[in-house]
N, C-alpha and C positions, 0 to 999 in steps of 0.2 A: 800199495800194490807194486810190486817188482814187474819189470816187465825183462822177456829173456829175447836177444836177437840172435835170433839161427838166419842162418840163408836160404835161400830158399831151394830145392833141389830136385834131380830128375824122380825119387821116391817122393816128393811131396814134402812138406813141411807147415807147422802150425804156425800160425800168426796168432799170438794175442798179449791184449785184444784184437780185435779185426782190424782190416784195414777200412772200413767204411765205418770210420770214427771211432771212438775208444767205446762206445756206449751208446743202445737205444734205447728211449723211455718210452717208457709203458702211460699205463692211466696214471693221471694227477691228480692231487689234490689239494683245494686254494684252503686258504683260511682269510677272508677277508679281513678280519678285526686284525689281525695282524699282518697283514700284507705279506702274506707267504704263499709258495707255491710248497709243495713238496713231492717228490718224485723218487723211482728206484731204477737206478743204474741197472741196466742186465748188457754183463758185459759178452761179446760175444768172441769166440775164436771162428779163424776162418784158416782155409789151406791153402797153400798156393803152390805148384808144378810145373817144376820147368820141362818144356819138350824140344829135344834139339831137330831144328830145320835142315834140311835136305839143301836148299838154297834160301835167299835173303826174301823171296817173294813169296813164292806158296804157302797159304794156309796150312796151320796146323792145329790150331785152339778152337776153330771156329769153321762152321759150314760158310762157304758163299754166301748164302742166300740170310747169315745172322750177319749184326755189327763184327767188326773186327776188333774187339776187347783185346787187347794183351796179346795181340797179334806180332808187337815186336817187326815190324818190318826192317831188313836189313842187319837184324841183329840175328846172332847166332843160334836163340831160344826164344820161344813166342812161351806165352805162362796161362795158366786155368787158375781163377779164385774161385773159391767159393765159401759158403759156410761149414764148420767142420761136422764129421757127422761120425766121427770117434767119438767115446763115452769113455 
């Protein structure tokens, strides 16, 4: 698998794989007599969006009352991830 780096930007951009790891497994299956596991990769893409801040403090990605994810304090652009939901 190739992976492509774009940056990330004010229309959004894909990440993939995602950034919360290259891959999440599904259901496994063991094989005791031979000491295997076996597993299937699903790899996922996600999006990420930069939004530029008014000042270095104020929320932009995120209500008060959530965590501050990607909130960027002090930096020029606070960022939204998420899973992509392009087809």
């Amino acid at each position: 698998m190739t992976t492509a780096i774009r940056e990330p930007s004010r229309e959004g951009s894909i990440v993939y794989p995602g950034n919360f790891g290259t891959f999440n497994w599904g259901a496994v299956a063991v094989d005791p007599d031979r000491d295997m596991m076996f597993s299937m990769s699903v790899h996922l893409a996600f999006t990420v969006k930069m939004i530029p801040r008014a000042d270095a403090t104020t929320r932009v990605a995120t209500r008060e009352s959530e965590p501050a994810f990607n909130e960027n304090p002090g930096a020029p652009y606070a960022a939204t991830r998420g899973p992509s939901t392009r087809h």
